[in-house]
C-alpha positions as CSV (number, residue, x, y, z in Angstrom):
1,X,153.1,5.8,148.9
2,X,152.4,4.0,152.0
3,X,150.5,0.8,152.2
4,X,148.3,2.8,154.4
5,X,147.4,5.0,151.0
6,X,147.0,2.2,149.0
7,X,144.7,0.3,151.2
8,X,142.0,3.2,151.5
9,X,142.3,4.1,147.6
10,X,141.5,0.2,146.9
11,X,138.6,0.5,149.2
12,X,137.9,3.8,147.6
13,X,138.0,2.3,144.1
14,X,135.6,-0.6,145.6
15,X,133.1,1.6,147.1
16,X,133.0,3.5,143.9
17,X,132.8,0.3,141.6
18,X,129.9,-1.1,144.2
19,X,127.9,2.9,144.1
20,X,128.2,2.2,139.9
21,X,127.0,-1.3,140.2
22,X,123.6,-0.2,142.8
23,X,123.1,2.7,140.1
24,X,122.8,0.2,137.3
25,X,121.0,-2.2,138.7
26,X,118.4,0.8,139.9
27,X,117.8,1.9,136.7
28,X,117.1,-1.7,135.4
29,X,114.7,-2.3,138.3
30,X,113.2,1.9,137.4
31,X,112.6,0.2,133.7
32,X,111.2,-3.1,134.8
33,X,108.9,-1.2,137.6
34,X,108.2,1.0,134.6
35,X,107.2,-1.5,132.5
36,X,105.1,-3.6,134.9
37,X,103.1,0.3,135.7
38,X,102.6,0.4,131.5
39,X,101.3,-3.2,131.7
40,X,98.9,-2.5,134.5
41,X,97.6,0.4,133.1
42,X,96.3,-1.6,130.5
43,X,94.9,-4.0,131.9
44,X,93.0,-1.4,133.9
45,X,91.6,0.3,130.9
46,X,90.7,-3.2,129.5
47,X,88.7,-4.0,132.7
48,X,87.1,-0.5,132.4
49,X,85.7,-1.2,128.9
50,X,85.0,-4.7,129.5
51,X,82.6,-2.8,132.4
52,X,81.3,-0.6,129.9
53,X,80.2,-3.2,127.6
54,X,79.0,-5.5,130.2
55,X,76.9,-2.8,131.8
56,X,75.4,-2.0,128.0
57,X,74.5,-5.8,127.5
58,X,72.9,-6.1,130.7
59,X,70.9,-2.8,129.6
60,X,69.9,-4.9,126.7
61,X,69.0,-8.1,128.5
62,X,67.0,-6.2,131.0
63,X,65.2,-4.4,128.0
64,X,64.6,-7.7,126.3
65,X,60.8,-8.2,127.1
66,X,60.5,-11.9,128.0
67,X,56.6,-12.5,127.2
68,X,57.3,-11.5,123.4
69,X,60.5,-13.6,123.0
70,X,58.1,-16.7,124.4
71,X,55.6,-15.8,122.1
72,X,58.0,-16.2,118.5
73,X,59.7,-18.8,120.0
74,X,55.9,-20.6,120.4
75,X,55.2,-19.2,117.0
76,X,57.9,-20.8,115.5
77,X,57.7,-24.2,117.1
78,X,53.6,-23.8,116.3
79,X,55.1,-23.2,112.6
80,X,57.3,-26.1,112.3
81,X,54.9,-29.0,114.1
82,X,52.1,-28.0,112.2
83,X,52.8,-29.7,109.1
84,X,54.0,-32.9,110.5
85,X,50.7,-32.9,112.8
86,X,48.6,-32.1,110.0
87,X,50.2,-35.2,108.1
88,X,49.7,-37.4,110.7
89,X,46.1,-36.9,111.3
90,X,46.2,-37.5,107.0
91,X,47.8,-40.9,107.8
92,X,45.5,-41.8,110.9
93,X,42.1,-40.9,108.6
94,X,43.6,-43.5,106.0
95,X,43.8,-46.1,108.3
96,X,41.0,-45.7,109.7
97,X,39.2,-46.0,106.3
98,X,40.9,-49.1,106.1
């Protein structure tokens, strides 16, 4: 064998050794890209049914009739201040009688 031989058969077994080592690391960055696809696929159907449900709510708050929500929440505070006004008008008639 002639140096000559030699020579292009060690470049041969390099070019080969570097075409195994770009394969490799292709299918490593084919699995990485394939799991980055997986991952923002789910996120996309998150955002879709985060949509969904925020479109449903705001359904429900534009159905919420504000007028009748006033109206207990009056109720309520009418419910829970009559007693202690009632009591004070007791106390201010006793000292007035006084």
């Amino acid at each position: 064998m002639s140096i000559d031989t030699i020579i292009i058969l060690g470049l041969c077994v390099v070019l080969f050794l570097m075409l195994i080592l770009f394969y490799i690391k292709d299918e490593q960055t084919n699995k990485r890209f394939d799991r980055y696809d997986q991952i923002i696929s789910d996120n996309m159907a998150e955002i879709f049914t985060l949509k969904k449900s925020l479109e449903s709510l705001n359904e429900i708050v534009d159905d919420l009739d504000i007028g009748d929500f006033s109206e207990q929440i009056d109720a309520q505070i009418d419910k829970k201040i009559n007693p202690t006004l009632e009591s004070l008008k007791d106390i201010e008639s006793l000292i007035r009688q006084l």
